[in-house]
N, C-alpha and C positions, 0 to 999 in steps of 0.2 A: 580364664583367669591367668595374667601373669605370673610368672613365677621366680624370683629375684635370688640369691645366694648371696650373701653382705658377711662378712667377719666384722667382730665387737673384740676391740682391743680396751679391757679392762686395765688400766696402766697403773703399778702400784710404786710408790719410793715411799720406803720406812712403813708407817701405818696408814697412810694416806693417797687419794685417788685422784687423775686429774678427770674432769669434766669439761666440756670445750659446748658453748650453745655457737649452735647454727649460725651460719651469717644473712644478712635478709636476702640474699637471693638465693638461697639454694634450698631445695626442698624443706617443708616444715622450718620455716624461718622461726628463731630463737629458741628452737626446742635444745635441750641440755641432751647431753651423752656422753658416752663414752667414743674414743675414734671409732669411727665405721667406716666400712669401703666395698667394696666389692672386688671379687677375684679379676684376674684377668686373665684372656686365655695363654696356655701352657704353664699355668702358674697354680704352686698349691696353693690351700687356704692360708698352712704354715708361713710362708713366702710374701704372700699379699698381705695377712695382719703384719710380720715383722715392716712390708715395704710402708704401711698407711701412718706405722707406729712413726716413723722417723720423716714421710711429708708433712703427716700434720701436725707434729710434736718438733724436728727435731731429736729427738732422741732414741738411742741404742738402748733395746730390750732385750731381753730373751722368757723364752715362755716357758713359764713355771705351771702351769695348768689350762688343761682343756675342758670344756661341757660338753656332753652330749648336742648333737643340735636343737633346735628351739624352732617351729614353726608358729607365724603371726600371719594372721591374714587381718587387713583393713583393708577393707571397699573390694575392688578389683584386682588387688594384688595379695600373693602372697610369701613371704619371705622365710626364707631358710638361714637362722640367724645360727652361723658358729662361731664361739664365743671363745676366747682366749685372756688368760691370767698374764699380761706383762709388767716382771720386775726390772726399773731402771735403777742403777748405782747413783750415776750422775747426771743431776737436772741443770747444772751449767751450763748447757747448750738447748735450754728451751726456747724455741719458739714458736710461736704456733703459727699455722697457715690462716694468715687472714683471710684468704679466697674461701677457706671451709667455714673457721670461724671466727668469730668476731670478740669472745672473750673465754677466761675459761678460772676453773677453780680448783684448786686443792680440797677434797671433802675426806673427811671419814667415813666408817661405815656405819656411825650411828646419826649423819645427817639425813635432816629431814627430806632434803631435796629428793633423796632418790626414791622415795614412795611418790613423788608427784612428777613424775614422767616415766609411764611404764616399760620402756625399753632398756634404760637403765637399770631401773629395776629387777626386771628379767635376767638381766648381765648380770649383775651383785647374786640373787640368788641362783639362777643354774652354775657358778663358780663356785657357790657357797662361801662365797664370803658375808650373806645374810641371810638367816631364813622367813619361810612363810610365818 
């Protein structure tokens, strides 16, 4: 079994979340999330969610909370998902990386979206920003 280490950059401005769905050629095309990325080597987790936060967004955060880690196993792999709370002040320099994704959303955390893709999900509650 492979064994993958990804950081989940939960991005928050005001009361509200960005969500970014996949672009069709990159793994699980059109699935919704939060930014993900994987470390890189000599780099902390700290480091690589701040670096993924401003590729794929565009924008300067800083992290306001961490979760415990979160193990997923699908199929042949299994991921070691640690999850970070980022608060950005200012979203006038959003842009998102088209190469990642192809659109994205501003949700709360009483939409419905994020009970129907469970990664997200898992990110929202290990932050506790919802519970089971």
């Amino acid at each position: 079994m492979q064994t993958l280490i990804t950081v989940h950059a939960l991005i928050q401005y005001e009361d509200k979340y960005i969500v970014l769905k996949s672009a069709a050629h990159r793994s699980n095309p059109g699935y919704w999330n939060c930014v993900t990325g994987h470390i890189k080597e000599h780099e902390s987790a700290e480091e690589a969610v701040i670096r993924e936060v401003k590729e794929e967004t565009n924008l300067d955060g800083t992290i306001i909370k961490t979760a415990e880690p979160f193990i997923h196993i699908t199929g042949e792999r299994r991921w070691v998902i640690l999850a970070y709370l980022i608060n950005v002040e200012d979203i006038s320099n959003l842009k998102v990386d088209s190469n990642e994704s192809e659109e994205y959303r501003w949700i709360t955390k009483e939409d419905r979206m994020i009970s129907e893709y469970k990664g997200m999900e898992d990110t929202f509650k290990l932050l506790g920003i919802i519970n089971d």
